[in-house]
C-alpha positions in Angstrom: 9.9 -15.9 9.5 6.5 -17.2 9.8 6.5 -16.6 13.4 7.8 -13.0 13.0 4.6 -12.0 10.6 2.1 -13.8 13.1 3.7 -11.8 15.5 3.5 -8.5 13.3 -0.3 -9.1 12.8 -0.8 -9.6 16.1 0.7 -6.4 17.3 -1.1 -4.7 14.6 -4.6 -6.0 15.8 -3.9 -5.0 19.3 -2.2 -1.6 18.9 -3.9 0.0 15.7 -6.6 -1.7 15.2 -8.3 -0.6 17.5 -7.6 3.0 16.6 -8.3 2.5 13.3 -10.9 0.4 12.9 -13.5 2.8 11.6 -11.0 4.3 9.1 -11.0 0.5 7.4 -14.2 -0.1 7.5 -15.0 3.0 6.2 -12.8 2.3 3.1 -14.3 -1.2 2.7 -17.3 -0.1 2.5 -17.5 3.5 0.2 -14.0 1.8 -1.3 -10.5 3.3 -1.8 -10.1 6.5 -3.8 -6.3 7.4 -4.0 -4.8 10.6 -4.9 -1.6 9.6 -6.0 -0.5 6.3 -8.2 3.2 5.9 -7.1 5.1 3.3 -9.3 8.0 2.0 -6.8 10.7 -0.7 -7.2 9.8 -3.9 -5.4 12.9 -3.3 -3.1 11.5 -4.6 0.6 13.7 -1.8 1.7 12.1 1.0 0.2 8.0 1.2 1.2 6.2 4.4 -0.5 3.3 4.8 1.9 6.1 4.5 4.8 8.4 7.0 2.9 5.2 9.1 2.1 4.2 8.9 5.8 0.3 8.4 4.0 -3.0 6.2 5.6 -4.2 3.2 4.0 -6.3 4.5 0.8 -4.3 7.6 -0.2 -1.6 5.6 -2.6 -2.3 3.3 -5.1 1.1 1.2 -5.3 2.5 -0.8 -8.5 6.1 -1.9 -7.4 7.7 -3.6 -9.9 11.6 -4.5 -10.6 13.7 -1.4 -11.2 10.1 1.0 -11.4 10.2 0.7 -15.2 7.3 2.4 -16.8 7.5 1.8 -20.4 6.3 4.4 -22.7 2.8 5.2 -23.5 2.0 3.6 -27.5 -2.1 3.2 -27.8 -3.5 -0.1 -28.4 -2.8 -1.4 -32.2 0.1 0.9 -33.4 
């Protein structure tokens, strides 16, 4: 499997990359301001900015098992 994500990252740096780039850098350096918080489950299946169709920096992800969000109770009650 280790082979299969070396190979990934390697298609990644030669087909978007360089298309990209800028976007990146841009978002390393003025940092990441997304629109949306999405909480997903953590099923590999299911990926929100894929489903989304979004660029890096529009979602802010939490995946978790089964998306539970439990409710809102402030701090000391």
């Amino acid at each position: 499997m280790t082979n299969e994500l070396t190979k990934g990252y390697h298609r990644f740096r030669q087909n978007r990359w360089p298309s990209e780039r800028a976007e990146y850098e841009a978002l390393a350096a003025n940092g990441q301001k997304p629109h949306t918080l999405v909480v997903a489950c953590s099923d590999s299946r299911a990926d929100p900015a894929l489903i989304f169709d979004t660029a890096p920096g529009e979602l802010f992800v939490v995946r978790n098992v089964a998306n539970l969000v439990p409710p809102y109770q402030p701090d000391g009650k």
